[in-house]
ChimeraX commands (.cxc) that place a marker at each C-alpha (Angstrom):
marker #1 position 0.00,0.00,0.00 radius 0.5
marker #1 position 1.68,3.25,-1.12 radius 0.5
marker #1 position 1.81,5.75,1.87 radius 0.5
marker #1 position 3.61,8.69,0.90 radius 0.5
marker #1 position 5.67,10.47,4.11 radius 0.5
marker #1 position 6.37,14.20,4.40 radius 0.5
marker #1 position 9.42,15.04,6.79 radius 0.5
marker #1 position 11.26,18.75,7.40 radius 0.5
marker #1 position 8.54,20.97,8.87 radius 0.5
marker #1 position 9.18,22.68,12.14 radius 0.5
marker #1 position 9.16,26.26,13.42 radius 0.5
marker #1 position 11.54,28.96,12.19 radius 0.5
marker #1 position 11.77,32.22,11.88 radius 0.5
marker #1 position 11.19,34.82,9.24 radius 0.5
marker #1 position 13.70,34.70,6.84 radius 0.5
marker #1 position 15.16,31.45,7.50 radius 0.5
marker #1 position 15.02,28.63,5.21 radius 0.5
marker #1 position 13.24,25.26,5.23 radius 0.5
marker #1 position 13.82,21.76,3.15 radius 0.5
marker #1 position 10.47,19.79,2.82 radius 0.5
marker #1 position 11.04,15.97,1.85 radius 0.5
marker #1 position 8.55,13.35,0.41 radius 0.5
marker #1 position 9.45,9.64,0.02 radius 0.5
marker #1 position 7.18,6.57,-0.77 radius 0.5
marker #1 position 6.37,6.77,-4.15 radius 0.5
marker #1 position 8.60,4.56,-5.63 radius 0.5
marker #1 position 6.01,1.16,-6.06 radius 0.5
marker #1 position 3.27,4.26,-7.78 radius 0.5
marker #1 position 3.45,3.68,-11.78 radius 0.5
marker #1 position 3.14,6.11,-14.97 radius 0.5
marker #1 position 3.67,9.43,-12.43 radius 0.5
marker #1 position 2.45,12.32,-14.24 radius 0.5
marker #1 position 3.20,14.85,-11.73 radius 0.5
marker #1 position 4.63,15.54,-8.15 radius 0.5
marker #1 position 3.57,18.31,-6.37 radius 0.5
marker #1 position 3.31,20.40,-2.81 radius 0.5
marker #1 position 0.33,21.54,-2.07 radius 0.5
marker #1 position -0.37,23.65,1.49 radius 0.5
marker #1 position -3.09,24.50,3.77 radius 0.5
marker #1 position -2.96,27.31,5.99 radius 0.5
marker #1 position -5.71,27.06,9.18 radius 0.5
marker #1 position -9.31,28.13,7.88 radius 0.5
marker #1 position -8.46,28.41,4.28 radius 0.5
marker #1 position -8.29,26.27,0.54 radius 0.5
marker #1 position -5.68,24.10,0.15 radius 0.5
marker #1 position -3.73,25.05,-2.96 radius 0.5
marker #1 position -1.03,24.31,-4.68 radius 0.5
marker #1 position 2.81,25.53,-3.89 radius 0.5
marker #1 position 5.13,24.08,-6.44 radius 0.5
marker #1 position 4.51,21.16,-8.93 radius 0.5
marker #1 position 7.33,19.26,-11.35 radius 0.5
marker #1 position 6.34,16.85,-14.18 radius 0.5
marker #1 position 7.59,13.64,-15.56 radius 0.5
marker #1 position 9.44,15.73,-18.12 radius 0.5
marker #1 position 10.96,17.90,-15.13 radius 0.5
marker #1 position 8.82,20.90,-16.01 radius 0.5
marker #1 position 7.93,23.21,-13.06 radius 0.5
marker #1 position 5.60,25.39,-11.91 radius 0.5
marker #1 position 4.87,27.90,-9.21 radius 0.5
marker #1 position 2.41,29.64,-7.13 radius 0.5
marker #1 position 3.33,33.89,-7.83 radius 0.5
marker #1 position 3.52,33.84,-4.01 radius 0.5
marker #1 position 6.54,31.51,-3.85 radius 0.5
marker #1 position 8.43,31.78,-7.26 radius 0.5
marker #1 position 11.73,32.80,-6.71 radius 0.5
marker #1 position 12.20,31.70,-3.19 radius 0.5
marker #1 position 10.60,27.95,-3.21 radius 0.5
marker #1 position 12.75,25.13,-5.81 radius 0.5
marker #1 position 11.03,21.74,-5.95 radius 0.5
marker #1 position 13.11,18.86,-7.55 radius 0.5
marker #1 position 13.10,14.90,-7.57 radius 0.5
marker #1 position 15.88,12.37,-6.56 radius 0.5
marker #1 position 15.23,9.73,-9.15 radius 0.5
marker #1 position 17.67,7.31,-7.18 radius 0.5
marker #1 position 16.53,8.05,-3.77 radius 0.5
marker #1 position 12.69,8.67,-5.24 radius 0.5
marker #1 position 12.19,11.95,-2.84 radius 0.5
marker #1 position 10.73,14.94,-3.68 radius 0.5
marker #1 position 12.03,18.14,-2.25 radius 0.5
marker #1 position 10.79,21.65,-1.79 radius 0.5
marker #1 position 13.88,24.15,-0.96 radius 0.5
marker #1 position 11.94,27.33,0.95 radius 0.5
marker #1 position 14.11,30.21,1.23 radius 0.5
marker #1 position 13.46,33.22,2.43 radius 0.5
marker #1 position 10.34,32.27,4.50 radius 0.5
marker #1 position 7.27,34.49,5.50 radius 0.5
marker #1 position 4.74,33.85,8.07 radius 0.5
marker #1 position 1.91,34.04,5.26 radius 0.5
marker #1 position 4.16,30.53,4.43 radius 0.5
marker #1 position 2.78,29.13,7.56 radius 0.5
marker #1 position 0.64,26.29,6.73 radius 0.5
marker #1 position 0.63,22.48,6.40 radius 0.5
marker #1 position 2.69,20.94,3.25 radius 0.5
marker #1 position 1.14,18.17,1.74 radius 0.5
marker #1 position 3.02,16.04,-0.91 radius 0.5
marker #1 position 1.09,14.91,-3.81 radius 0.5
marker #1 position 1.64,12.37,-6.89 radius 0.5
marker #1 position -0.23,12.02,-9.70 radius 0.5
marker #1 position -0.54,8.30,-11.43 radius 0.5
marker #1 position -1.45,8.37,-15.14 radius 0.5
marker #1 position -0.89,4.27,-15.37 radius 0.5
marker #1 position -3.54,4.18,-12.41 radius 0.5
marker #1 position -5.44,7.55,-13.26 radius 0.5
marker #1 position -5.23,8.40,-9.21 radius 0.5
marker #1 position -4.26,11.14,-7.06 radius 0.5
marker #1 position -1.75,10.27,-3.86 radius 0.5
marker #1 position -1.80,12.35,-0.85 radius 0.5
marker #1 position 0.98,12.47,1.70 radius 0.5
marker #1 position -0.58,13.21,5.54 radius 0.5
marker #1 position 0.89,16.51,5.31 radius 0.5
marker #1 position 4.19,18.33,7.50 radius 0.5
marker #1 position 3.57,21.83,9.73 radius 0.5
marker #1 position 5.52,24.50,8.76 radius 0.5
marker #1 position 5.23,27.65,10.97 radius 0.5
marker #1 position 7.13,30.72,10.50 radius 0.5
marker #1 position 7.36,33.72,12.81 radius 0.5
marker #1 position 8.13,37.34,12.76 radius 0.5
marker link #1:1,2 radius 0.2
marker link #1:2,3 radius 0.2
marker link #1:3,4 radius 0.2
marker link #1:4,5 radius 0.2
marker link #1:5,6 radius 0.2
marker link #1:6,7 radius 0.2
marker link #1:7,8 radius 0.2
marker link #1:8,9 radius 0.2
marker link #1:9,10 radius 0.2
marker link #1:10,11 radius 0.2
marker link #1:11,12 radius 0.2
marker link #1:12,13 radius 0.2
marker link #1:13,14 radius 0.2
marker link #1:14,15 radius 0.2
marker link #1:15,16 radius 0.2
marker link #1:16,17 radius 0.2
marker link #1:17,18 radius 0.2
marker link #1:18,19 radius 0.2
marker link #1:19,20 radius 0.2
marker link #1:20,21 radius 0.2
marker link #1:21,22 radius 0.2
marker link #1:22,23 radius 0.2
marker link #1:23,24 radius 0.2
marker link #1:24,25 radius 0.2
marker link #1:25,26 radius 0.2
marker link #1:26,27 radius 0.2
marker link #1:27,28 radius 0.2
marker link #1:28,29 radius 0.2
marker link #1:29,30 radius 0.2
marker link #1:30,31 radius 0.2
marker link #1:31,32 radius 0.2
marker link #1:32,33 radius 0.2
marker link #1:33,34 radius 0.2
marker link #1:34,35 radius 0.2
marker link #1:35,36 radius 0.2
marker link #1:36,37 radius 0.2
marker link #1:37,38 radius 0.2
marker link #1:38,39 radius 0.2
marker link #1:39,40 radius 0.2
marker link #1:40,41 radius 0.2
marker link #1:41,42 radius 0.2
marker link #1:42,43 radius 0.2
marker link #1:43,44 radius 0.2
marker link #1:44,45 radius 0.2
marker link #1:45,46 radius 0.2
marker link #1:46,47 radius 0.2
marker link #1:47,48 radius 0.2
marker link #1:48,49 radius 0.2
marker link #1:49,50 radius 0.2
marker link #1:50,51 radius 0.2
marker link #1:51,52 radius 0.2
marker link #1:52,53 radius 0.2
marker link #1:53,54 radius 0.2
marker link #1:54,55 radius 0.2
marker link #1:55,56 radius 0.2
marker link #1:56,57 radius 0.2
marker link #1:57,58 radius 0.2
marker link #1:58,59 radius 0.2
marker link #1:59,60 radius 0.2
marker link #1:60,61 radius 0.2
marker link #1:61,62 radius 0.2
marker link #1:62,63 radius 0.2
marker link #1:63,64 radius 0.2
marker link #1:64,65 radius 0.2
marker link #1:65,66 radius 0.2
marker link #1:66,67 radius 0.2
marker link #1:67,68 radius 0.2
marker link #1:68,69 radius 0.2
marker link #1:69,70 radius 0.2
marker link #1:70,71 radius 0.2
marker link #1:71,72 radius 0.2
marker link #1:72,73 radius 0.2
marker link #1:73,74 radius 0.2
marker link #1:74,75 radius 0.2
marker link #1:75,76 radius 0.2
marker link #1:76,77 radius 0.2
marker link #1:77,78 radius 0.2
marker link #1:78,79 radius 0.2
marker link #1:79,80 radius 0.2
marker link #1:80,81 radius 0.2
marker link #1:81,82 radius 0.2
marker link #1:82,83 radius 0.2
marker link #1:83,84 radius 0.2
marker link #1:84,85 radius 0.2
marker link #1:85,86 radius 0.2
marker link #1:86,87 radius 0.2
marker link #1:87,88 radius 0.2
marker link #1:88,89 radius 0.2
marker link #1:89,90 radius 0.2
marker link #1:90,91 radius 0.2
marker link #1:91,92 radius 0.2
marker link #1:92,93 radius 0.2
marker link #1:93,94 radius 0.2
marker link #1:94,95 radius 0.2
marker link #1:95,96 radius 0.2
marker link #1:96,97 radius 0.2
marker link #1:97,98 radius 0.2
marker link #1:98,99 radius 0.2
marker link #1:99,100 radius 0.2
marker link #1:100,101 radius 0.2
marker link #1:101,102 radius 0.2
marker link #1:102,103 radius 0.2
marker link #1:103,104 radius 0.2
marker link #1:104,105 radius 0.2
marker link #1:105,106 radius 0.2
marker link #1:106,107 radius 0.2
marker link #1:107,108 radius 0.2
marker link #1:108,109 radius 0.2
marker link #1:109,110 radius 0.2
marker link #1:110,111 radius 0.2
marker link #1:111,112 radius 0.2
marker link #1:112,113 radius 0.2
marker link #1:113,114 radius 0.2
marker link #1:114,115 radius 0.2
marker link #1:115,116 radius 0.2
marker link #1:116,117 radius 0.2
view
């Protein structure tokens, strides 16, 4: 059963930086996309940062140029780099793979990220 595992959240402060890590993808076939999505308390999840099978990127205006997401295709991990970090960033990163051989979304549980001023 895939179970896909978030690990790097914590508290820090404004400014700081922050490496998010997913694992537990590696059994999921024909993946489409990898993404981080977040969800700050009382509002939408949406999406951060996503990277496709052909390593194209994309970013939410709020993050570009201070979030990088990439994939270890040895170690199968998906990283978000968060530089630069604002308390608007404060929210819960969830990782998320897309399956085009089994035409279904994965979520990952989801890591806390709080930032202060």
């Amino acid at each position: 059963q895939v179970r896909l595992v978030e690990s790097g959240g914590g508290l820090v402060q404004a400014g700081e930086p922050l490496t998010l890590s997913c694992s537990g993808y590696r059994d999921i076939p024909g993946i489409h996309m990898l993404a981080w999505h977040r969800q700050a308390l009382g509002k939408q999840r949406e999406l951060v940062a996503s990277i496709t099978g052909s390593d194209d990127t994309n970013y939410a205006d709020s993050v570009k140029g201070r979030f990088t997401i990439s994939r270890d295709n040895a170690k199968k991990t998906l990283v978000l780099q968060m530089n630069d970090l604002k308390p608007k960033d404060t929210a819960v990163y969830m990782c998320y793979v897309y399956s085009c051989a089994r035409g279904r979304k994965y979520w990952g549980q989801g890591t806390q990220v709080t930032v202060s001023s």
